[in-house]
C-alpha positions as CSV (number, residue, x, y, z in Angstrom):
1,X,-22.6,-39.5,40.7
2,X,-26.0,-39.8,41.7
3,X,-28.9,-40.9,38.4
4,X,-30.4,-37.4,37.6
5,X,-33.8,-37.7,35.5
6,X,-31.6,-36.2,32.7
7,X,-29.2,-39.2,33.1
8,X,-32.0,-41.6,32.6
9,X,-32.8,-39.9,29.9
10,X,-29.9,-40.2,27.8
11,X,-29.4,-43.9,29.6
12,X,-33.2,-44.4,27.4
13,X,-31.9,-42.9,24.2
14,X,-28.8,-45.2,24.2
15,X,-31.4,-48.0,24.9
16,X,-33.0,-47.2,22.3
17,X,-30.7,-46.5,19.6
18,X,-28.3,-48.5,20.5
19,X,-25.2,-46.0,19.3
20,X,-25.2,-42.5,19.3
21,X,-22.8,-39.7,19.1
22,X,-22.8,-37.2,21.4
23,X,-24.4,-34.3,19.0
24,X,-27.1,-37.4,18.2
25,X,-27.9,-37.9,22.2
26,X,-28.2,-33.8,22.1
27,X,-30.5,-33.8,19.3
28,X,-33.0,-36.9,20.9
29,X,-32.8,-35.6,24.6
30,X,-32.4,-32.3,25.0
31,X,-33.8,-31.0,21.7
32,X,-34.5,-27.2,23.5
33,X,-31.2,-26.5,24.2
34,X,-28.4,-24.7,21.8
35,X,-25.2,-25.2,24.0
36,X,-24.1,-29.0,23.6
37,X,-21.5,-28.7,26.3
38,X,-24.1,-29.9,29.0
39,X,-24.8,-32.9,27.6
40,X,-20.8,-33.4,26.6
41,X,-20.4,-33.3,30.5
42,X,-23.2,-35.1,31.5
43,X,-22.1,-38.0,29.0
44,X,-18.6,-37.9,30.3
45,X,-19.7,-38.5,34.1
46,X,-22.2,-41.5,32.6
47,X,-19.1,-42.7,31.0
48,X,-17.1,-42.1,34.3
49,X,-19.5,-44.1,36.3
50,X,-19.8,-47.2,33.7
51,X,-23.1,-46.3,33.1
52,X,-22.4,-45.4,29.5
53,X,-19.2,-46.7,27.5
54,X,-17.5,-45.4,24.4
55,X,-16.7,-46.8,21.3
56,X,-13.0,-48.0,21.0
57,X,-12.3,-45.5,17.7
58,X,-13.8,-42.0,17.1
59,X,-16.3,-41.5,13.6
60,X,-15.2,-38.6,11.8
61,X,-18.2,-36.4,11.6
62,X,-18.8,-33.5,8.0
63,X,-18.2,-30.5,10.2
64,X,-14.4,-32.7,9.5
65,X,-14.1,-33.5,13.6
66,X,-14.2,-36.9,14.8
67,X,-15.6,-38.1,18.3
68,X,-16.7,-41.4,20.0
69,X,-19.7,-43.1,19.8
70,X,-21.8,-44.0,22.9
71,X,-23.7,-47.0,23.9
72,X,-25.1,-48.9,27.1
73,X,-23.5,-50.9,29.6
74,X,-24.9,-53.4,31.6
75,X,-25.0,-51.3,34.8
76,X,-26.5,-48.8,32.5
77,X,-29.5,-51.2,31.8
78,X,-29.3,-52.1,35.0
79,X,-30.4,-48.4,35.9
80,X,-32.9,-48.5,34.0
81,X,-34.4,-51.6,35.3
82,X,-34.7,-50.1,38.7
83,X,-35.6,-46.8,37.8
84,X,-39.0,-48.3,35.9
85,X,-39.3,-51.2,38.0
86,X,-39.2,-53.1,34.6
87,X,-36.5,-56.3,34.5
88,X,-37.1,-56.0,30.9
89,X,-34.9,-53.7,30.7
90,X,-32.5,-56.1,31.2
91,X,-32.8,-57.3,27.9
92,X,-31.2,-54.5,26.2
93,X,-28.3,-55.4,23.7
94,X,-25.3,-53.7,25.9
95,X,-22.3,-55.4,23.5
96,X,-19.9,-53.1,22.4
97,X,-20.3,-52.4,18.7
98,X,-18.1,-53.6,16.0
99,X,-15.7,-50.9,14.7
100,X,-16.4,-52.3,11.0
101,X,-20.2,-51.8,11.5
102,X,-20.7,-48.3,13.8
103,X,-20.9,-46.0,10.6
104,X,-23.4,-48.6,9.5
105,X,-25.4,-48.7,13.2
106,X,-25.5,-45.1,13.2
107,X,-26.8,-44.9,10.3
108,X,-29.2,-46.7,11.2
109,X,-30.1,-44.6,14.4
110,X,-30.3,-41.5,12.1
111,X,-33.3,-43.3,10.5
112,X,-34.9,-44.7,13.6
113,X,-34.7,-40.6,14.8
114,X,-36.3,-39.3,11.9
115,X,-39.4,-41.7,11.6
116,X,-40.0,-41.2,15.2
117,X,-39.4,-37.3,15.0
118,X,-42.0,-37.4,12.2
119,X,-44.2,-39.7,13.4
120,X,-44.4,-37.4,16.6
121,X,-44.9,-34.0,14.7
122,X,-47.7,-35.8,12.6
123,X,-51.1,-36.2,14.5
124,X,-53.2,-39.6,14.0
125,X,-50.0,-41.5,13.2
126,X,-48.8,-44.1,16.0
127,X,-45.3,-45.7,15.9
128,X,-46.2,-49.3,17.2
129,X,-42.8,-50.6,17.7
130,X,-39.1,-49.8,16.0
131,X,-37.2,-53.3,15.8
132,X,-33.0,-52.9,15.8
133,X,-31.3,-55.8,13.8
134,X,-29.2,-56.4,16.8
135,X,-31.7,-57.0,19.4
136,X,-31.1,-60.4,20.5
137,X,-33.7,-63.4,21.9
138,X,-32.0,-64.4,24.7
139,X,-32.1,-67.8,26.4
140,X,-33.6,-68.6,29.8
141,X,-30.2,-67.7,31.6
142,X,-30.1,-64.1,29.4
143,X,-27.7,-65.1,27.0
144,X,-28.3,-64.0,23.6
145,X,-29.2,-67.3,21.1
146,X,-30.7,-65.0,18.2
147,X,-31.4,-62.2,16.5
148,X,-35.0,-61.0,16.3
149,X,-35.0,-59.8,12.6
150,X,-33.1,-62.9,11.2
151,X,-35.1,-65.3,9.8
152,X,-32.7,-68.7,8.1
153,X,-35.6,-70.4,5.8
154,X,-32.7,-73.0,5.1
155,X,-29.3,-73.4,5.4
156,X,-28.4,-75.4,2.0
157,X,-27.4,-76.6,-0.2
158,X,-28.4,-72.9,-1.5
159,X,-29.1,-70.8,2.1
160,X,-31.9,-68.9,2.0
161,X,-31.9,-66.0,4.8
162,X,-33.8,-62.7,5.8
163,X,-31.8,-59.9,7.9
164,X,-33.2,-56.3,8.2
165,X,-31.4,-53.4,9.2
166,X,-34.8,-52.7,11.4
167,X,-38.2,-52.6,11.5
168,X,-40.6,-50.8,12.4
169,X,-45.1,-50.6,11.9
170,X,-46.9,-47.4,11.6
171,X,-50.7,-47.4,12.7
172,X,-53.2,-45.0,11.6
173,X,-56.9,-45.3,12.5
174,X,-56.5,-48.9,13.4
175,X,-54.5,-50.0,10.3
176,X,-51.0,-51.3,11.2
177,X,-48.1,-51.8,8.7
178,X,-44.9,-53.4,8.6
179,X,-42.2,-51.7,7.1
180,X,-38.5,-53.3,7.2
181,X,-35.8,-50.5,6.4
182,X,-32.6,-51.4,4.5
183,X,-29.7,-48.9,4.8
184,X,-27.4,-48.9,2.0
185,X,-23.7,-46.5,2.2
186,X,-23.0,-47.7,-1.4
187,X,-20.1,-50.0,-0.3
188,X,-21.7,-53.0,-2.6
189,X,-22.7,-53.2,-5.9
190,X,-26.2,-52.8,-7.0
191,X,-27.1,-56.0,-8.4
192,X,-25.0,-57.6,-5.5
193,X,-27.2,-55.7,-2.9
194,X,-30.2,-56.5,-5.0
195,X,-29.5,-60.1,-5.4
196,X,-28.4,-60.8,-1.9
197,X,-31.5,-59.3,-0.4
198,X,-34.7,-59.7,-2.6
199,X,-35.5,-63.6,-2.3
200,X,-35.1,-63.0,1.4
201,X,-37.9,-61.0,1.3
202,X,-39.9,-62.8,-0.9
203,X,-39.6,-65.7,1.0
204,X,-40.7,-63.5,4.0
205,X,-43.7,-62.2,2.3
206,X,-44.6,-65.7,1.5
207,X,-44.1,-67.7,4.7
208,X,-46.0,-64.2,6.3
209,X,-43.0,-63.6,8.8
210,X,-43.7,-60.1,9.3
211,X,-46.7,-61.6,11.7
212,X,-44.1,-63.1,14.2
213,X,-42.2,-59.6,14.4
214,X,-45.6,-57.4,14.7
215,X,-48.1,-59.5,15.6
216,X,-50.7,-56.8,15.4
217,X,-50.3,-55.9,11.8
218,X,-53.7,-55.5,10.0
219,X,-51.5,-56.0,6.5
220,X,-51.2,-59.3,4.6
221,X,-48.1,-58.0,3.1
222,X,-45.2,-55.4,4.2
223,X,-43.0,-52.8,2.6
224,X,-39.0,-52.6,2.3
225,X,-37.7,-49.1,2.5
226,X,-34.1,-49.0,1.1
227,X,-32.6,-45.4,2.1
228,X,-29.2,-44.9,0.4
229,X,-26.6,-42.7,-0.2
230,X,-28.1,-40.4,-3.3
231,X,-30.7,-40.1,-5.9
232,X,-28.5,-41.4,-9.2
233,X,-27.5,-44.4,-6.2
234,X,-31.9,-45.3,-5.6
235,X,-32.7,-45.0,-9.2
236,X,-29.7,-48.1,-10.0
237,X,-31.2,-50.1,-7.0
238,X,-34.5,-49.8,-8.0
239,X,-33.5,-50.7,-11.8
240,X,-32.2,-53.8,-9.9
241,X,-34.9,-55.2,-7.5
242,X,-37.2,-54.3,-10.5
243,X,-35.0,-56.8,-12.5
244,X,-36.3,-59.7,-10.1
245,X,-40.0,-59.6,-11.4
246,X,-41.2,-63.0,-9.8
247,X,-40.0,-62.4,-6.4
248,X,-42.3,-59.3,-5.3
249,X,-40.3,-55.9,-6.4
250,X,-43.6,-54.1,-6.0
251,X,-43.0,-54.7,-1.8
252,X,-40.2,-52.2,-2.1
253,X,-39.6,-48.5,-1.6
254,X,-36.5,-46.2,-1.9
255,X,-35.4,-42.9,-1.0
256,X,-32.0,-40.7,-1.0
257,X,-31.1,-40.0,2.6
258,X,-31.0,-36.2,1.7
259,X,-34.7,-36.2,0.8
260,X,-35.4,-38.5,3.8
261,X,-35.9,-35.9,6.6
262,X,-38.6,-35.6,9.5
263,X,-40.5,-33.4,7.5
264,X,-40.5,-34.8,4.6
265,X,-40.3,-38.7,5.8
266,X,-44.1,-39.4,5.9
267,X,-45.8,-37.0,3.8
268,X,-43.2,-35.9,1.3
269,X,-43.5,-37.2,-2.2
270,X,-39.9,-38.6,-2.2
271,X,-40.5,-42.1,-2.0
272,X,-40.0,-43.9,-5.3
273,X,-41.5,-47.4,-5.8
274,X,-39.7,-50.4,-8.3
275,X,-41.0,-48.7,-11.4
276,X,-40.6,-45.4,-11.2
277,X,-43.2,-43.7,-9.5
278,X,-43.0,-41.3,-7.0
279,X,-45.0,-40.7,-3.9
280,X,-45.1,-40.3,0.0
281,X,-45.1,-43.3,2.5
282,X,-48.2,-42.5,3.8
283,X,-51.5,-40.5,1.9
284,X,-52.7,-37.3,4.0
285,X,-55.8,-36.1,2.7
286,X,-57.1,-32.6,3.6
287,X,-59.9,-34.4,5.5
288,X,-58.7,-37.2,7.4
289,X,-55.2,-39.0,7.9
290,X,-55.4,-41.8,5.3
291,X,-53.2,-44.8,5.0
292,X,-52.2,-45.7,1.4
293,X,-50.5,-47.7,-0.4
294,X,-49.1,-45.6,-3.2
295,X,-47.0,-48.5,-4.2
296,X,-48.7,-51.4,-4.0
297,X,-52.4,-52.5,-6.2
298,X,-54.4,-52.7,-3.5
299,X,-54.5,-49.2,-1.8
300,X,-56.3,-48.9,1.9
301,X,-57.3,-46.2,3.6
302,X,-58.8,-45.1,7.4
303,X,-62.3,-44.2,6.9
């Protein structure tokens, strides 16, 4: 099968996103169209072809059908390399997922698609740059020797580590900031999940390692978004990370995945901070696009 301009498409998403089902490539690509079948066909001839490959067991989806999940091969980068005349495609993480993390990467790839859907409906707001915690630094003969987003402050005798699910920095009016996203399904306890991950990033905030991941931020400090599984679920985390008062709660953010939706992602007041209050991730005056910092003390906004 010859590449089609939809075929490098979809080859993009995967890129990307890393995982996708097939209703998830329908939803990023071809957005227009009602009939899914299309894309179904034109994802079985990518997968035909070893352009695209399919992951070894299907995820059971809440219409109660299952289906594979799709992801990049190397031919597949390999495509896209050519097609762009960029080798840096080439970099693209094309390793078959683990079985006991694809809930947890697709997960993930819901997010990334609805802070870029929302970012793109929402004029005067730039997404600089949407990190994966699986995209690899790769050694001089391409093989992967890191992970971008992992940071290892010290290995003992009490190891001190920083891993994001992803990252991302949104730019308004010149003013770029770093926000690190945490996706939690509710499969570890609260103060586990709070105690695991906060000194992490307070160690991040102090040794400012958000620089090395986007150099261009304008922001001495970041924000942690934690997105989990329902609203009784954010209000126990947030009790938690609030409970670690000398290692910067006030950096983090959290929000039910239900409220969490393009429209409401940027603007919506459904973002809570560590004590309580409630706000959207970025301040839209009637004016002018503003960034704030709802969360923090030291609020900025475009002019």
């Amino acid at each position: 099968m010859k590449l089609t301009e939809n075929g490098i498409r979809v080859l993009q998403a995967l890129a990307s996103y890393y995982v996708l089902t097939a209703s998830m490539v329908h939803r990023a690509v071809f957005p227009q169209r009602k009939d899914r079948r299309n894309t179904r066909r034109l994802l079985q001839h990518l997968v035909t072809d070893h352009y695209v490959a399919r992951s070894a067991v299907n995820v059971a989806f809440s219409t109660g059908n299952s289906g594979p999940a799709y992801y990049l091969t190397a031919k597949g980068a390999d495509a896209l390399a050519v097609y762009y005349g960029d080798e840096a495609w080439l970099q693209t993480n094309v390793r078959p997922p683990r079985i006991d993390r694809l809930y947890h990467w697709l997960d993930i790839a819901e997010a990334h698609w609805i802070v870029e859907t929302a970012v793109n409906r929402a004029a005067g707001v730039t997404l600089n740059g949407w990190l994966n915690e699986w995209q690899t630094i790769n050694d001089e003969q391409g093989e992967p020797t890191s992970y971008v987003l992992h940071t290892q402050f010290r290995e003992g005798p009490k190891p001190l580590s920083c891993s994001p699910d992803a990252a991302f920095c949104l730019e308004v009016a010149g003013h770029r900031r770093v926000h690190y996203v945490e996706v939690d399904r509710g499969t570890t306890g609260a103060k586990r999940v709070a105690a695991s991950k906060v000194p992490g990033y307070a160690e991040l905030l102090d040794t400012q390692g958000h620089r090395r991941h986007f150099p261009g931020t304008t922001f001495d400090d970041f924000a942690v978004l934690i997105i989990t599984t329902s609203p009784n679920r954010r209000d126990i985390l947030r009790s938690c990370v609030a409970g670690h008062d000398d290692l910067h709660p006030e950096q983090w953010l959290f929000v039910a995945l239900e409220e969490f939706t393009p429209q409401n992602a940027l603007f919506g007041k459904v973002i809570h901070d560590y004590r309580g209050g409630v706000g959207p991730l970025l301040e839209k005056p009637a004016a002018e696009i503003a960034v704030d910092q709802p969360h923090t003390s030291q609020p900025v906004t475009a002019k």
